[in-house]
N, C-alpha and C positions, 0 to 999 in steps of 0.2 A: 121435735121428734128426734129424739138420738137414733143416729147410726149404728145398726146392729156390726161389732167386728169381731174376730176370733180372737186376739190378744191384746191386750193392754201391757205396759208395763211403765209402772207411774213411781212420782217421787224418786226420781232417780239425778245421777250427775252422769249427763251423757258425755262422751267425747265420740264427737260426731267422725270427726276426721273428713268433716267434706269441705270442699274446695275453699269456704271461709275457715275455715279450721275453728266451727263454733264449738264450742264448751256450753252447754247447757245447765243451767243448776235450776232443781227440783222440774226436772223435764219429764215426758214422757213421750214412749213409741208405740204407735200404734200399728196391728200388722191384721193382712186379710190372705188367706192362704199361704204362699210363699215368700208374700213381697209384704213391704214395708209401707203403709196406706197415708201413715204422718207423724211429724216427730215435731213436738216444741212443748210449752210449758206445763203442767200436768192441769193448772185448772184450765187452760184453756181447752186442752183435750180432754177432759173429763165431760166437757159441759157439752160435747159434740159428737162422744162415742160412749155404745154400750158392749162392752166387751164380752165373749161367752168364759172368755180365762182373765182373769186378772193378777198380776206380778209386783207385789209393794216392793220394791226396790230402794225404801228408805235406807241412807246409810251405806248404799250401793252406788258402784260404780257402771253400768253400762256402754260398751266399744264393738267397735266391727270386730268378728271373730279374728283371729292372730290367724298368720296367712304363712305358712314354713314351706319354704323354697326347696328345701332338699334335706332329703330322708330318705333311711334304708330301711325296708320289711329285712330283708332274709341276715343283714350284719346282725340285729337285735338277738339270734341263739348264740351270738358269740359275744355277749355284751360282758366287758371285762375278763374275758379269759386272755386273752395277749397280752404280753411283757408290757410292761408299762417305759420300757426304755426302749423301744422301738421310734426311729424317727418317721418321717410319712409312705417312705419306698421301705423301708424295713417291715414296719405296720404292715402294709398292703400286702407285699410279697406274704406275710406269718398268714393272715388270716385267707387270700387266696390261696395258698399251697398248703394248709391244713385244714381247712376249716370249709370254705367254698364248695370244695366238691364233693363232699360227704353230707352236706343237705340235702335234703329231699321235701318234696312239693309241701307235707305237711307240716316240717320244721318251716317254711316260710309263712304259708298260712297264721300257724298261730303267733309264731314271731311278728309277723307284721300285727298281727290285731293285739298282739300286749304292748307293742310301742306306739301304734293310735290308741288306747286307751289311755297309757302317761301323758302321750300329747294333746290326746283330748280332754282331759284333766287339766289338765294347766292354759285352756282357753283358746285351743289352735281348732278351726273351722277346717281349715283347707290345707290339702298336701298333695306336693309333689313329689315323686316318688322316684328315685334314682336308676330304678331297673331290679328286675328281678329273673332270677334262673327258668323257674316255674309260672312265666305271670297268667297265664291262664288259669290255674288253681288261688291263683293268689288274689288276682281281681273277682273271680265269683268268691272266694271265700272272706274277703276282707269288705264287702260290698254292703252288709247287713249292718255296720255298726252307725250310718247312716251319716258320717263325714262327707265331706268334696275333696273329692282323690283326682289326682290324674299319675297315671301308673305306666310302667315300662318294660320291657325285655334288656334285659342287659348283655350290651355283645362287645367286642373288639375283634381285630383281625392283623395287630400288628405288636411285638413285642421288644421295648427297649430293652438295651441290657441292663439299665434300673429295673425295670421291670420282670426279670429272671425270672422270678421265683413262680409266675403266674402262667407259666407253658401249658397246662392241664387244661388251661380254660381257653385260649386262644382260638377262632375257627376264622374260616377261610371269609375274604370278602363279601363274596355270591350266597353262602350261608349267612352271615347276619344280616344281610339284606332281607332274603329270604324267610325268616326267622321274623323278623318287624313288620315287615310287609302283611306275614300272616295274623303275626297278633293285632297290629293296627285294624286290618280291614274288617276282622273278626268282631270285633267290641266296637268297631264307628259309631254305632247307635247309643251305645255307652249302657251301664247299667245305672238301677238305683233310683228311677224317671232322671238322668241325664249327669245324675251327682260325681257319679264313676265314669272315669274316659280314660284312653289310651294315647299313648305320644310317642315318638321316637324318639329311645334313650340310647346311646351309645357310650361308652365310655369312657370316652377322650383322655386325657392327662398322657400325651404320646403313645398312646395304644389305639391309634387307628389311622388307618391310611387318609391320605387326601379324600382317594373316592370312594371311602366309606363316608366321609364327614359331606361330601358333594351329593351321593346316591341318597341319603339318608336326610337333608336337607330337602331335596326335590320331593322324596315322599315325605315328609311332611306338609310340602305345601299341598301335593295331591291329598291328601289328610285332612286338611285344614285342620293341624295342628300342632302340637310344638314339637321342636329338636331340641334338645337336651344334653350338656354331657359336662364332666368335669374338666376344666381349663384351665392352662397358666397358671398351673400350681407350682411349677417349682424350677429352681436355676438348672436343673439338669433338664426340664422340659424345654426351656426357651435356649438355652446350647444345643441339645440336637435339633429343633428345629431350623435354629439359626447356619446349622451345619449344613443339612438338609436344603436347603431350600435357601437361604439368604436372610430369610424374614424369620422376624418373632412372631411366636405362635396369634396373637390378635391379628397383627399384619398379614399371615400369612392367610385367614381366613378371610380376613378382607380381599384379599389377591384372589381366593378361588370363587370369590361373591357370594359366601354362604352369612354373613354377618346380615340380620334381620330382625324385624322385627316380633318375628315367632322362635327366637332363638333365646336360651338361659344357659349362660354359661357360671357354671360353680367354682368358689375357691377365687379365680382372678388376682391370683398376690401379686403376679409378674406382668404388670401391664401399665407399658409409658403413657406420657402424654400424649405424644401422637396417636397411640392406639386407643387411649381414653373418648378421643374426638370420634377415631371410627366407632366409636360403639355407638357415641352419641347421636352420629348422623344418620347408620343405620337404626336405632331405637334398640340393637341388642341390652337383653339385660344382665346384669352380673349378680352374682350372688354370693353372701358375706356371713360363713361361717367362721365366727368369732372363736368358740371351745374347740372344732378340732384345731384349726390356728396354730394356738396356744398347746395342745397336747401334744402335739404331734411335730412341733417343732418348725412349722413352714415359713419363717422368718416374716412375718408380719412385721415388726419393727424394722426391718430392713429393707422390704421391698411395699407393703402395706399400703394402696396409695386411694381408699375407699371416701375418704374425705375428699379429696379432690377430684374425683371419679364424679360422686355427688356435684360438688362445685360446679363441674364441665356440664352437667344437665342428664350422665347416665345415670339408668334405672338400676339402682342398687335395691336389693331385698334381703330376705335375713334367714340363714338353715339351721334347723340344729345338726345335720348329720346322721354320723351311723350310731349304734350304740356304742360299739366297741374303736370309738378312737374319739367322738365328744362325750359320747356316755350318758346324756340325760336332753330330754326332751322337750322341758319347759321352757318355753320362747321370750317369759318375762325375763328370764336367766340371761339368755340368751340376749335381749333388748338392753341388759345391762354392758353387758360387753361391750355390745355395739355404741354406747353412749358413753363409755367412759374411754375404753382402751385407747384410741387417737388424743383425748387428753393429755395424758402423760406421753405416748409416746411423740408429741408433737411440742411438747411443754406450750399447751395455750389449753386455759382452762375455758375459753369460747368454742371447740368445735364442736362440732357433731351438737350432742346434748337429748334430754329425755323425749321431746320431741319430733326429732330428726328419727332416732331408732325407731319410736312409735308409726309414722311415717313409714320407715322401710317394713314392720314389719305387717301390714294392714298395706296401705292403697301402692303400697310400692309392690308388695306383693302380689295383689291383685293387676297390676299392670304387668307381670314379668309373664302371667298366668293367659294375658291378652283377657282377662276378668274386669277390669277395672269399671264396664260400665253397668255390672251385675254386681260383686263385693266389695270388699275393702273397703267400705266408710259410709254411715248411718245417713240414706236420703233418701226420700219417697221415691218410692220407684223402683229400689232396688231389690234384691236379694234378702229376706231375713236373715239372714247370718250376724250372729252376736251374741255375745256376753255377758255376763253379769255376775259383775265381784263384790267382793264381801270386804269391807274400809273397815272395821269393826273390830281385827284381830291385834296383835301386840305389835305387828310389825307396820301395822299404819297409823299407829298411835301414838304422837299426835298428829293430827292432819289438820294440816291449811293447805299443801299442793296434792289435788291428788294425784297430777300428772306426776308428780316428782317423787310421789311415795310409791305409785307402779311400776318406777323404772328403775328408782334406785332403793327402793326400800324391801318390796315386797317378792312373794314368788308365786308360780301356777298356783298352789295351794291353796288362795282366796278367791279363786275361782270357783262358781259357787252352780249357775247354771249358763247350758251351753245350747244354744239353739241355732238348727240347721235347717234353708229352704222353710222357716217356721213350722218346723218341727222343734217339740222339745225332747232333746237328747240327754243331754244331762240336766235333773234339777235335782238343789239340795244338794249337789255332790253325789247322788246315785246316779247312774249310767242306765239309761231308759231301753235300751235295744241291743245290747248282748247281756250273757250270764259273767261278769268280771269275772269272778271268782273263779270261775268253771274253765275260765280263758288261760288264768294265769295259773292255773293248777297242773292245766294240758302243756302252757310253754314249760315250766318246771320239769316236768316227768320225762317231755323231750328233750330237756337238755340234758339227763343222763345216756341217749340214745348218743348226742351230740359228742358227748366226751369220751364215750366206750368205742367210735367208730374213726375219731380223730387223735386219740392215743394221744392227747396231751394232758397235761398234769392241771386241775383245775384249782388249786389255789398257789399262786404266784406271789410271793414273799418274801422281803430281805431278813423278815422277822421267824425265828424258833416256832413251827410248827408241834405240840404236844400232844 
């Protein structure tokens, strides 16, 4: 007597990414509600389950959904309007003192849901969300397109002189407390049956006091759950703090006891050996946006130490960023980076490589997420969340690796269906639980709102405009 189940999805090549790191070929998964009921060969699972849906994934590639560490809803109404010659303190200051405080709740809203749709497109299940001005509008309005979010208030209370330009936005310590406190407690229960939750985001990158980073850590753990914020991104960060205080910015967290295991800190370019260790001992995790990097000029090749970060045993994962300074949201893009760029800058064609990136960006990610025993990698038990790409097109043809055509070959684009909590979200490439069109028609129309009230010039050119 077969087992009545709610999905099949057969004849496929899995990449389980679980703890043996099996590669399945002509495998199939089986799933009952939310969770994942069994995964192995397709006859063997055919001859034991009767599915009510069935998914021929011949020619298909099936993975844990892509797990993106760090991403902005409300930067995406400013996606490519800043000078392109801005370095990361230039960037930041351009679009916090023109562009920031001239949003309002509904430019985030639909901003945030046109940048989970390209990221949901290109195979990303799960997102952490950097903070947001309005996140009360932003989490019941982003909540519907049926991703795993976890989402923030964005606050600071202290302002470097690199960071001038951003006075408009600064508030006092007691109000960003205040401010997280409310949204945390508010949304604990999370929305979406649990998919949607709330975390404390701060801002960090030297725009927050000690006992913001200290107050904001404790509620977290009263929370139970994550602290958040952008780190040791750059030589002007680890000089003031090293002026400040004695210690480099990793050290100096390690000094105030906030470095844990519910902590993700973003960016991480300026962080020694020594500091490598603290993260490792505490379980903090870092997080490795490759494209802003490289846009924005944050000297990766010169301080960049993610390979041996990995090596020492910390949990590295993988962001795209904001719009307006990586500018694109596909993670397989993304997992390129991450698997090549230490290559060359290390001149050893052995590091990192297609499977290490894979890795950060699935169960490393779900480890950063404190997720790792619910997503991030295909085994009974877990999570439905996954994948299913399409081997078929120009850019994986010819295949003998498919791990090796995903990372270095291909892009989101052959991402074909996307299933969440087993639910299917996307199949076919259609988007099953919003109106795309309708989404990205509203972010369009408001970003004329965006440019008539921020008085900047919206096509930026070294080239004769006619």
């Amino acid at each position: 007597m077969l087992q009545e189940v709610d999905l099949m999805i057969r004849n496929a090549t899995i990449l389980t990414v679980d703890p043996e790191r099996r590669v399945i070929l002509d495998g199939a998964i089986v799933v009952v509600k939310d969770r994942i009921r069994d995964i192995g060969k397709t006859d063997d699972l055919t001859r034991k389950y009767k599915a009510s849906k069935v998914i021929d994934a011949t020619d298909k590639l099936v993975m844990p959904g892509l797990i993106n560490t760090h991403i902005h809803f409300y930067h995406h109404m400013h996606k490519g309007l800043s000078p392109e010659c801005l370095d990361g303190w230039g960037w930041s200051n351009w679009v916090h003192g023109k562009i920031a405080t001239i949003l309002n709740a509904e430019d985030e809203v639909f901003g945030g849901l046109a940048v989970l749709i390209e990221t949901l497109r290109s195979g990303t299940t799960t997102v952490l969300e950097a903070g947001s001005y309005n996140p009360e509008a932003v989490i019941e309005g982003v909540a519907r397109i049926g991703m795993r979010m976890i989402i923030g208030r964005r606050v600071f209370d202290k302002l470097p002189q690199a960071a001038s330009g951003q006075k408009a936005l600064i508030q006092d310590t007691d109000t960003c407390l205040r401010l997280n406190e409310s949204f945390v407690s508010k949304y604990s229960a999370g929305l979406a049956n649990g998919r949607v939750v709330p975390h404390v985001c701060i801002v960090g990158s030297g725009r927050c006091t000690d006992t913001l980073i200290i107050e904001s850590k404790k509620m977290a753990d009263r929370h139970n759950t994550l602290f958040n914020m952008h780190f040791a991104r750059s030589i002007e960060e680890v000089q003031e703090c090293v002026e400040r205080t004695g210690r480099r910015p990793v050290e100096n967290l390690h000094h105030l006891g906030v470095l844990d295991r519910n902590v993700v800190l973003v960016h991480m370019l300026q962080v020694n050996e020594d500091e490598a260790r603290m993260l490792r001992e505490s379980g903090t995790s870092a997080v490795f946006c490759p494209s802003t990097a490289l846009k924005l000029t944050y000297g990766i090749s010169k301080s960049g130490r993610f390979p041996e970060m990995l090596d020492e045993g910390v949990n590295v994962s993988l962001g795209t960023d904001a719009g307006d300074c990586a500018n694109y949201q596909d993670m397989i893009r993304v997992m390129y980076l991450g698997a090549v760029l230490f290559k060359d800058l290390r001149m050893d064609p052995k590091i990192m490589g297609a499977e290490k990136a894979i890795e950060m960006a699935t169960i490393h990610g779900a480890r950063a997420l404190g997720l790792e025993k619910e997503i991030g990698s295909l085994e009974i038990g877990k999570k439905a969340d996954l994948i299913v790409i399409d081997m078929t097109s120009a850019d994986w043809i010819p295949l003998y690796n498919p791990i090796q055509n995903l990372v270095y070959s291909a892009s989101g684009s052959s991402v074909k269906t996307v299933i969440v909590d087993g639910q299917i979200i996307m199949e076919d490439s259609e988007i099953k639980t919003v109106d795309e069109q309708a989404i990205l028609r509203k972010c369009q129309d408001l970003s004329k709102g965006v440019l008539h009230r921020s008085g900047v010039t919206a096509f930026e050119t070294r080239w004769k405009v006619v």
